[in-house]
Wavefront OBJ file of the C-alpha trace (Angstrom):
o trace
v 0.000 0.000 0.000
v 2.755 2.671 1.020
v 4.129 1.686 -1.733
v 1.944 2.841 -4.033
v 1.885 6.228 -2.209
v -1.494 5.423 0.055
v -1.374 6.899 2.832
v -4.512 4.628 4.713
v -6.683 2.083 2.849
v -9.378 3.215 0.980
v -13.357 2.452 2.112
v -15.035 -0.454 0.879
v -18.160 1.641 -0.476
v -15.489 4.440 -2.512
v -16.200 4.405 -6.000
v -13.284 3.533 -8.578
v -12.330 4.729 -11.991
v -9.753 4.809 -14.429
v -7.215 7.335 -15.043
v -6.747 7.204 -19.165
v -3.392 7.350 -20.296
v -2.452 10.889 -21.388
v -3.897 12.526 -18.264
v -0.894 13.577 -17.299
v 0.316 15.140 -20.568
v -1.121 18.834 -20.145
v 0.062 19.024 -16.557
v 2.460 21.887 -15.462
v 5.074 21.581 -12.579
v 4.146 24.762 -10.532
v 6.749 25.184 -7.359
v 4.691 25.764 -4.221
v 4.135 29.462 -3.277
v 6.427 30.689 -0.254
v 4.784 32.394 2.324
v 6.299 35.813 3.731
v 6.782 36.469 6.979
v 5.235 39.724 7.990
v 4.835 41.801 11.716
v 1.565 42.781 11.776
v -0.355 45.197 14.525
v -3.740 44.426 14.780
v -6.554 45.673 17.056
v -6.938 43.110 20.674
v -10.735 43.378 20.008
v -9.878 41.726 16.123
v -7.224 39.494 17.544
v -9.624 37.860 20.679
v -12.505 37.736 17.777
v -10.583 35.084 15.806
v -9.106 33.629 19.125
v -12.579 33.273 20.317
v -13.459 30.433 17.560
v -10.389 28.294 18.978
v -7.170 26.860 17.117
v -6.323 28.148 14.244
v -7.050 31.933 14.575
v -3.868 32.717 12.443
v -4.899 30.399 9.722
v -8.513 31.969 9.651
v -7.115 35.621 9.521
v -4.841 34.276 6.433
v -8.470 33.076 5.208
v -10.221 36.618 5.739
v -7.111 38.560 4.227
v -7.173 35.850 0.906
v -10.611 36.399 0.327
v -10.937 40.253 0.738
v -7.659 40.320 -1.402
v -9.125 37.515 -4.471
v -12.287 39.927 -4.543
v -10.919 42.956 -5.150
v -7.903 41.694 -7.909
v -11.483 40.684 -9.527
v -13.083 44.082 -9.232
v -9.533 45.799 -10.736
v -9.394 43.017 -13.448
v -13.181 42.990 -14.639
v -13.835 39.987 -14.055
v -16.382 40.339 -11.994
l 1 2 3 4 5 6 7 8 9 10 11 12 13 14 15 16 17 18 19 20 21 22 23 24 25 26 27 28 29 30 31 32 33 34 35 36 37 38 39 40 41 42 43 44 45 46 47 48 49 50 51 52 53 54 55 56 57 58 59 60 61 62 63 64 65 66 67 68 69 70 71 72 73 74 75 76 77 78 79 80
């Protein structure tokens, strides 16, 4: 199993299918984006807000930041 890069067996009721042969041949080798480190003040009130839903606060503020960020490249782009 490991060795064919399975990480836990699969469930007895998941559905199977076939891969066909040139699935591959489009795909691009993108290197994973690097994240920046950044020191950023923020308000406590914000801060105990995102603390407040439990672990993970950072990861949810990352989340907020993304979207607001995604939206507004659309609005500048047209796309929209």
């Amino acid at each position: 199993m490991k060795d064919r890069g399975e990480t836990r067996a699969a469930r007895a009721d998941a559905e199977t299918f076939e891969i066909p042969e040139d699935f591959w041949d489009d795909a691009e080798i993108t290197p994973p984006m690097t994240k920046r480190q950044v020191n950023l003040r923020v308000d406590p009130d914000i801060v105990d807000f995102f603390k407040d839903q439990g672990p993970g606060h950072l990861t949810r503020m990352h989340a907020v930041l993304r979207s607001y960020g995604d939206a507004q490249i659309k609005l500048t782009d047209g796309s929209a």
